[in-house]
Backbone as XML, in Angstrom:
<?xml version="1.0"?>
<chain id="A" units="angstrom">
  <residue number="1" name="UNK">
    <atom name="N" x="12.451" y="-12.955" z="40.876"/>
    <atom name="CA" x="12.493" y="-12.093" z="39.706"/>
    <atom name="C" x="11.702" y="-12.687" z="38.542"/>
  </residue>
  <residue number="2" name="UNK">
    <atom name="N" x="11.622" y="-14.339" z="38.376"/>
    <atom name="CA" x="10.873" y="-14.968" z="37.227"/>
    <atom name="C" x="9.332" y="-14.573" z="37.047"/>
  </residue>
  <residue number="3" name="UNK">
    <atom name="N" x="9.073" y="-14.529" z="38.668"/>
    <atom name="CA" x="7.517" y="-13.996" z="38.717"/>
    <atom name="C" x="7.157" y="-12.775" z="38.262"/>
  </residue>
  <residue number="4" name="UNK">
    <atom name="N" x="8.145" y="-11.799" z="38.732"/>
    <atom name="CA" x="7.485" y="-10.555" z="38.209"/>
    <atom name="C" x="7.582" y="-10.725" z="36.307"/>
  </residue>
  <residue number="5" name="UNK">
    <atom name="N" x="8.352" y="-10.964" z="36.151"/>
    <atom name="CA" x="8.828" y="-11.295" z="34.477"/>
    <atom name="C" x="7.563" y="-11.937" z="34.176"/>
  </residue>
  <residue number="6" name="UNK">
    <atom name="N" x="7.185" y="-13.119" z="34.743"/>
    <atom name="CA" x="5.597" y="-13.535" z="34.212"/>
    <atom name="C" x="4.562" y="-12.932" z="34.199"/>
  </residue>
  <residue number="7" name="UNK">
    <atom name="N" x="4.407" y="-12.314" z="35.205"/>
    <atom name="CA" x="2.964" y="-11.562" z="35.350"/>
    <atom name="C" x="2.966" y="-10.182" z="35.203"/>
  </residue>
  <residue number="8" name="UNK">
    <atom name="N" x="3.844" y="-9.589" z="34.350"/>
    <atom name="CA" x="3.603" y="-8.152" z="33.892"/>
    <atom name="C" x="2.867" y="-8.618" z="32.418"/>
  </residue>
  <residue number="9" name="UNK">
    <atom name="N" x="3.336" y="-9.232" z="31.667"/>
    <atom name="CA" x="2.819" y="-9.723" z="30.496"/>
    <atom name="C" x="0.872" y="-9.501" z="31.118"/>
  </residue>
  <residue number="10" name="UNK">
    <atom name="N" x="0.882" y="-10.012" z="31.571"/>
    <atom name="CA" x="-0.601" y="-10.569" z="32.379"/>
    <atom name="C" x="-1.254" y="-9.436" z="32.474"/>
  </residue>
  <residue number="11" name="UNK">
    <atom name="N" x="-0.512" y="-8.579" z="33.426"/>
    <atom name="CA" x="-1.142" y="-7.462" z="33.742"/>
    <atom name="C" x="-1.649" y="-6.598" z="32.868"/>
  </residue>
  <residue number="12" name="UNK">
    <atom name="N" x="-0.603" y="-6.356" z="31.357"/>
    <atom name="CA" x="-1.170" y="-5.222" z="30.673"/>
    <atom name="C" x="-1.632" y="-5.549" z="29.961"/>
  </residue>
  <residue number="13" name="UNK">
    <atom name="N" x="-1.887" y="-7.092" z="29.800"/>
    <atom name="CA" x="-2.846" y="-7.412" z="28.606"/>
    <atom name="C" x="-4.481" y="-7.417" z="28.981"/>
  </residue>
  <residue number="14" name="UNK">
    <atom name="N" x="-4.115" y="-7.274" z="30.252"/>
    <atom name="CA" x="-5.754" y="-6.959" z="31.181"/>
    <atom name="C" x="-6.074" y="-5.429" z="31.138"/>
  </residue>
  <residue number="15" name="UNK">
    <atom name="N" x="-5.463" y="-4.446" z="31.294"/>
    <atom name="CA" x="-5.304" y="-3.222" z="31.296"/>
    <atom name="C" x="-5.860" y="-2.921" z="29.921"/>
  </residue>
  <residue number="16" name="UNK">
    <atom name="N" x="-5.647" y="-3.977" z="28.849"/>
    <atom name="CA" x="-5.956" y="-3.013" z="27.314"/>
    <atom name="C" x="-8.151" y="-2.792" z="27.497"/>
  </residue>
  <residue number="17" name="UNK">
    <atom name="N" x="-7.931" y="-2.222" z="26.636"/>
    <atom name="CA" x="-9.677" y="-2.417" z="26.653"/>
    <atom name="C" x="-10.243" y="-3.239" z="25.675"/>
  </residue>
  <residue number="18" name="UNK">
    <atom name="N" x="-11.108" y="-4.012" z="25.563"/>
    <atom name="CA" x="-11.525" y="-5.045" z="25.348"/>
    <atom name="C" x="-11.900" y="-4.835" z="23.421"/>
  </residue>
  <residue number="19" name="UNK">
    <atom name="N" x="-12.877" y="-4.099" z="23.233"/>
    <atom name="CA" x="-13.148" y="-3.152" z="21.950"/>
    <atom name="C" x="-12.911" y="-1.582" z="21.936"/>
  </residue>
  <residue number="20" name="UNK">
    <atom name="N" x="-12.799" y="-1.468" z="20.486"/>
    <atom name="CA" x="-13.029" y="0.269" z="21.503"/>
    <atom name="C" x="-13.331" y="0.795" z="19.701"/>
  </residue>
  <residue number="21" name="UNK">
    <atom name="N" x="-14.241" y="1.565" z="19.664"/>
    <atom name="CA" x="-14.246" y="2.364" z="18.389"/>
    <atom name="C" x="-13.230" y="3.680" z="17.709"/>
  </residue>
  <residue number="22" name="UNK">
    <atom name="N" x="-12.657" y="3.066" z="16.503"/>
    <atom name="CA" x="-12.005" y="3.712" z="15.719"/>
    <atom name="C" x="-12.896" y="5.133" z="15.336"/>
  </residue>
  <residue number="23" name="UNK">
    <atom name="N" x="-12.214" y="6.297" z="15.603"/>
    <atom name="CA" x="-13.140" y="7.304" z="14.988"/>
    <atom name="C" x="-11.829" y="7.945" z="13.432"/>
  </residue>
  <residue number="24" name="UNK">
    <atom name="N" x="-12.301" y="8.407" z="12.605"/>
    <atom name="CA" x="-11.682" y="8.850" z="11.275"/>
    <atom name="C" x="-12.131" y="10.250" z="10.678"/>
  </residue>
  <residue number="25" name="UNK">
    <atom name="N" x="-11.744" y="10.845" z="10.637"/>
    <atom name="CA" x="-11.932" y="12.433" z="10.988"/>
    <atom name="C" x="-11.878" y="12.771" z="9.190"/>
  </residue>
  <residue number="26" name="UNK">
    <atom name="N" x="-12.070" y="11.731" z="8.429"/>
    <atom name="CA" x="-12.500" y="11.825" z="6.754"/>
    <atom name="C" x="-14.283" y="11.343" z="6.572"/>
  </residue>
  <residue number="27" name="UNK">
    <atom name="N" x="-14.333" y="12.341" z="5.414"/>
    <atom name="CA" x="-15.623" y="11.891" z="4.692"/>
    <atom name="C" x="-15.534" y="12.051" z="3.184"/>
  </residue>
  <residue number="28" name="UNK">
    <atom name="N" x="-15.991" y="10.753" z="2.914"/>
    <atom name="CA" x="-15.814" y="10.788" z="1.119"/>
    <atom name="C" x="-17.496" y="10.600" z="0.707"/>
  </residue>
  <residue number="29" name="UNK">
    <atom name="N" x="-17.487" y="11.527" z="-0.015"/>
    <atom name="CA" x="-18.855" y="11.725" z="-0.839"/>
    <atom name="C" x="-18.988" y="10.279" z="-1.681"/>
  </residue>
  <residue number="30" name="UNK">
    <atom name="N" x="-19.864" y="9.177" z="-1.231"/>
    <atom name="CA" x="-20.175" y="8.396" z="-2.469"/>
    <atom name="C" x="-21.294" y="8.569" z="-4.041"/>
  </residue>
  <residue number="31" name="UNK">
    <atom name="N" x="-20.444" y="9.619" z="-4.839"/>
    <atom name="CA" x="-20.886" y="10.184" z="-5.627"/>
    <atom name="C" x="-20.620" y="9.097" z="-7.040"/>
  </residue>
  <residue number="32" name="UNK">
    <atom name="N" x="-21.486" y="8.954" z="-8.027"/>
    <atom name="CA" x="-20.683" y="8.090" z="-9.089"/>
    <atom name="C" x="-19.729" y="8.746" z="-9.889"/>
  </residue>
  <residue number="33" name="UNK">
    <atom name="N" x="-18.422" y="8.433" z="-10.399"/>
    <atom name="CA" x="-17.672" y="9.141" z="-10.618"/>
    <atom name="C" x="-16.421" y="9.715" z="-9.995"/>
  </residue>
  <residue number="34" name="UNK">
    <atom name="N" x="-16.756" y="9.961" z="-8.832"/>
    <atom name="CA" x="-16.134" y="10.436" z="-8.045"/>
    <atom name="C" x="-15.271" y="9.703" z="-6.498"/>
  </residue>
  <residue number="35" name="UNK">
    <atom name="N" x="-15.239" y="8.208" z="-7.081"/>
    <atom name="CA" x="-14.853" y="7.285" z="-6.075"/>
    <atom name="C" x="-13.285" y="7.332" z="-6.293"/>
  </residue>
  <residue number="36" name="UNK">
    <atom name="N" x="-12.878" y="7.632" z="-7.360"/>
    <atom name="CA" x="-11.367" y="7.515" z="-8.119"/>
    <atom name="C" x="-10.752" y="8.610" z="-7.498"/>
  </residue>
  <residue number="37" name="UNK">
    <atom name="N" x="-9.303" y="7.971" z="-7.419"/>
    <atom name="CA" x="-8.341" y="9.263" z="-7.131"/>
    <atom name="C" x="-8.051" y="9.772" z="-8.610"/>
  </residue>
  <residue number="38" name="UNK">
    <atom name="N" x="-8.689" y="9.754" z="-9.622"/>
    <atom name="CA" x="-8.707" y="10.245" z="-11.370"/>
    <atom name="C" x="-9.802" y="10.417" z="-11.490"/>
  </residue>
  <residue number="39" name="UNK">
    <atom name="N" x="-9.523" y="11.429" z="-12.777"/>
    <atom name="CA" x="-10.353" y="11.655" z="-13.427"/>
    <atom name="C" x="-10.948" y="10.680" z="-14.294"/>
  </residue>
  <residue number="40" name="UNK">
    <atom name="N" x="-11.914" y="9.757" z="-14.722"/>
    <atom name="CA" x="-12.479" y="8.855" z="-15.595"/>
    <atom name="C" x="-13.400" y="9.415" z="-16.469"/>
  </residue>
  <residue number="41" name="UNK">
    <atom name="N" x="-13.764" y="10.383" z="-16.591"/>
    <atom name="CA" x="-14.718" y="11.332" z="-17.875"/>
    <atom name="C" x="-13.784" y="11.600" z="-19.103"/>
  </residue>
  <residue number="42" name="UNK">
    <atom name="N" x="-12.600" y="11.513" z="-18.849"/>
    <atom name="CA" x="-11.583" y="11.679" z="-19.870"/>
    <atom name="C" x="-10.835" y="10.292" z="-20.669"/>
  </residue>
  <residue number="43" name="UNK">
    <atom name="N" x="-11.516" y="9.750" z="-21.389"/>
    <atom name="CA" x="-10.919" y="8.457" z="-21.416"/>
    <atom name="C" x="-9.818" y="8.171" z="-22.157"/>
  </residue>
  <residue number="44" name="UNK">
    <atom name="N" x="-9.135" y="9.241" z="-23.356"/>
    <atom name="CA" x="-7.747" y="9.103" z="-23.874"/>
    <atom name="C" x="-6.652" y="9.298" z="-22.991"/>
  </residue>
  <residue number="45" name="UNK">
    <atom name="N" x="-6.784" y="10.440" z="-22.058"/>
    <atom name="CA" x="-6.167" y="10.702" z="-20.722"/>
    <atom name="C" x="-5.848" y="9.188" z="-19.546"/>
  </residue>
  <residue number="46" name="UNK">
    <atom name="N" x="-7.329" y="8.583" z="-19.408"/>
    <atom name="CA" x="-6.967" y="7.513" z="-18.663"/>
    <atom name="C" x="-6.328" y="6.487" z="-19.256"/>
  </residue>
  <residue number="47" name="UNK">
    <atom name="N" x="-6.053" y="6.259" z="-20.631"/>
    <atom name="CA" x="-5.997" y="5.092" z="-21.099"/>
    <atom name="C" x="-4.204" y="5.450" z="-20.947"/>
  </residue>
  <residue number="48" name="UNK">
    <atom name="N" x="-4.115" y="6.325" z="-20.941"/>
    <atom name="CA" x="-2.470" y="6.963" z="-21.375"/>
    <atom name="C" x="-1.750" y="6.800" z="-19.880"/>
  </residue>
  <residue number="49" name="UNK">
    <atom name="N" x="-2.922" y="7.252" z="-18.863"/>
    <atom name="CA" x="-2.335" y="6.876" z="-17.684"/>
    <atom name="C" x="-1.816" y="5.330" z="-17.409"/>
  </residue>
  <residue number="50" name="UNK">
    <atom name="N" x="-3.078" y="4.723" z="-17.765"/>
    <atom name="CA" x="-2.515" y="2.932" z="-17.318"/>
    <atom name="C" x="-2.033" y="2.390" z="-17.802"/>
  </residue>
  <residue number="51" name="UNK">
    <atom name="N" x="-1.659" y="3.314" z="-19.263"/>
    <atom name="CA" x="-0.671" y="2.266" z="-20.221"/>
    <atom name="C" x="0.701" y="2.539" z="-19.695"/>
  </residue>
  <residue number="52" name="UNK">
    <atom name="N" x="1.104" y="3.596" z="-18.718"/>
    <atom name="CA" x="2.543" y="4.074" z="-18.745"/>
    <atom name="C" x="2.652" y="3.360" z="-17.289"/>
  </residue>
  <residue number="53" name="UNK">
    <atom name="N" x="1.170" y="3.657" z="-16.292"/>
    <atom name="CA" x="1.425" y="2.461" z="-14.811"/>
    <atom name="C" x="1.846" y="1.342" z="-14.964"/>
  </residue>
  <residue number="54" name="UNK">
    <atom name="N" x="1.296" y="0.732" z="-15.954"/>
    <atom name="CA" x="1.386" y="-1.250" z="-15.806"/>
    <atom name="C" x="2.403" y="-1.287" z="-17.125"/>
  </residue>
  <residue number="55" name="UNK">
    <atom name="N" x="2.876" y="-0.206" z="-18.251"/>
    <atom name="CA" x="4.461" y="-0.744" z="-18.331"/>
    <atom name="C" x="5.568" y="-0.450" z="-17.531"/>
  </residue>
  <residue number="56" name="UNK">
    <atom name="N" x="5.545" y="0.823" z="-16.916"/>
    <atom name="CA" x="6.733" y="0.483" z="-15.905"/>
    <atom name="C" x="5.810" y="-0.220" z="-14.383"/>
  </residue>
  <residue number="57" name="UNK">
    <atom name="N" x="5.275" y="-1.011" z="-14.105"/>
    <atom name="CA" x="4.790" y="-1.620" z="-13.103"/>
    <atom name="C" x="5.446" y="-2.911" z="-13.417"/>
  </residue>
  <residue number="58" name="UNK">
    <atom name="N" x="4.902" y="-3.489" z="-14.687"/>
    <atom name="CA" x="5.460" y="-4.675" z="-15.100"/>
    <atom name="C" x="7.108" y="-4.563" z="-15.849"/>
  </residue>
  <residue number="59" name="UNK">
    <atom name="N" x="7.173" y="-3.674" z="-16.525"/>
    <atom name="CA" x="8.818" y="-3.261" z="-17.332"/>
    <atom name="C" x="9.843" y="-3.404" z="-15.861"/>
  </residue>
  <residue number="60" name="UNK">
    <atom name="N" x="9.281" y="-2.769" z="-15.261"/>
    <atom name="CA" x="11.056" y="-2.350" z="-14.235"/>
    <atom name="C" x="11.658" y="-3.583" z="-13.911"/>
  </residue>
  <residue number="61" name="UNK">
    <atom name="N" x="11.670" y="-4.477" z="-13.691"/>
    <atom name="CA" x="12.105" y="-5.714" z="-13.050"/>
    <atom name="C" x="13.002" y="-6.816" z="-14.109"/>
  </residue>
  <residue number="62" name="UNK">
    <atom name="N" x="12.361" y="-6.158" z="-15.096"/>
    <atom name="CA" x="12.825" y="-6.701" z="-17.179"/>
    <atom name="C" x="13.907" y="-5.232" z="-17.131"/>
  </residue>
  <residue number="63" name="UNK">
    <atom name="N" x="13.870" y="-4.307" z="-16.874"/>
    <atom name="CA" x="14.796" y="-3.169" z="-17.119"/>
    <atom name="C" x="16.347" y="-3.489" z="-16.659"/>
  </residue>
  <residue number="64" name="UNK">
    <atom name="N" x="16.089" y="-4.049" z="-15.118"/>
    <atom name="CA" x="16.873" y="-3.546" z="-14.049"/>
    <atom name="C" x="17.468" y="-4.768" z="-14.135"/>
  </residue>
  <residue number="65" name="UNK">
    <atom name="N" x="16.632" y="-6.288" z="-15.097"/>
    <atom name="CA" x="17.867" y="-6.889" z="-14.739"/>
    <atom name="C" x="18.754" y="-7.016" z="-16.124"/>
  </residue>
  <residue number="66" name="UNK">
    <atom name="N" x="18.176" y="-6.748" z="-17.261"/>
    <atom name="CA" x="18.785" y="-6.600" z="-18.398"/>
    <atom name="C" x="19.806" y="-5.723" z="-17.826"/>
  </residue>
  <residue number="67" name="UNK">
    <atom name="N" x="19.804" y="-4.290" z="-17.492"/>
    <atom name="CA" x="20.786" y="-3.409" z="-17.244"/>
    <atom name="C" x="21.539" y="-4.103" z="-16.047"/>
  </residue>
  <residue number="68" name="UNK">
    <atom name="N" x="21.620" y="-4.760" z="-15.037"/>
    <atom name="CA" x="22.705" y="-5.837" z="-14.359"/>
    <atom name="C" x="23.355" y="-6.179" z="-15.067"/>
  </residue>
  <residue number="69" name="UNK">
    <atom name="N" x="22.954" y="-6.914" z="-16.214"/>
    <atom name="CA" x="23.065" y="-8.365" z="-16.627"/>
    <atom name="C" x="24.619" y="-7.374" z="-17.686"/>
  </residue>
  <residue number="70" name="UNK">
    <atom name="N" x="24.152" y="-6.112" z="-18.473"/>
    <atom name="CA" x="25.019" y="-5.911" z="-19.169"/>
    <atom name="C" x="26.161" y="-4.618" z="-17.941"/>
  </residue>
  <residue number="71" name="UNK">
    <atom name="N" x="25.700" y="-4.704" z="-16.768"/>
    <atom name="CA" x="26.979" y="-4.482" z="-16.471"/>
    <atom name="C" x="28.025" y="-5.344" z="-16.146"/>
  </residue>
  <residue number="72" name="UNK">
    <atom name="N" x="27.686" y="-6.431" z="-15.562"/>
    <atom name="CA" x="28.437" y="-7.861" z="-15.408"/>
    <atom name="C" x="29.030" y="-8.295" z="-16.674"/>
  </residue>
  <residue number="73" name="UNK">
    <atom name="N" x="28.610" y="-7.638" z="-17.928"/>
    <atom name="CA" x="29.228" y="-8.178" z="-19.447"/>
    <atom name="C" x="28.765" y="-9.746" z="-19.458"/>
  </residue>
  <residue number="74" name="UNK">
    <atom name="N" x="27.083" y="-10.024" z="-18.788"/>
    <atom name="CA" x="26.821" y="-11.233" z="-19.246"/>
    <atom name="C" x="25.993" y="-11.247" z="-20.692"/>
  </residue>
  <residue number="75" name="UNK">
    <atom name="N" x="25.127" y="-10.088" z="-20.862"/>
    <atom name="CA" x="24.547" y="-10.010" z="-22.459"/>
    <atom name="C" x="24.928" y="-9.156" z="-23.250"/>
  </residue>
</chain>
């Protein structure tokens, strides 16, 4: 029984195919401008966007443990 247990491993790692090409059924226009999942022609708009991403990106972790901290009645 040890043998077969060894050499199945063997077997299907021979079975895989060696390379094989990925095909991707997308096409993105490399247009300038148009690489963003945003709009960037609007720049009060973007600035409003990344100011609210990277404070709660960076805030939540300062939120969540302050709000622990005062349910435990430690602050």
């Amino acid at each position: 029984m040890s043998m077969l247990l060894r050499s199945a491993p063997l077997r299907a790692a021979r079975a895989l195919p060696v390379a094989r090409q990925q095909v991707r059924n997308v096409h993105f226009e490399n247009v300038v401008d148009h690489t963003l999942p945003t709009n960037v022609t609007n720049k009060p708009w973007l600035a409003i966007k990344m100011i609210v991403f990277t404070t709660l990106g960076f805030g939540t972790p300062f939120f969540a443990a302050k709000w622990q901290m005062s349910k435990s009645g430690a602050a």
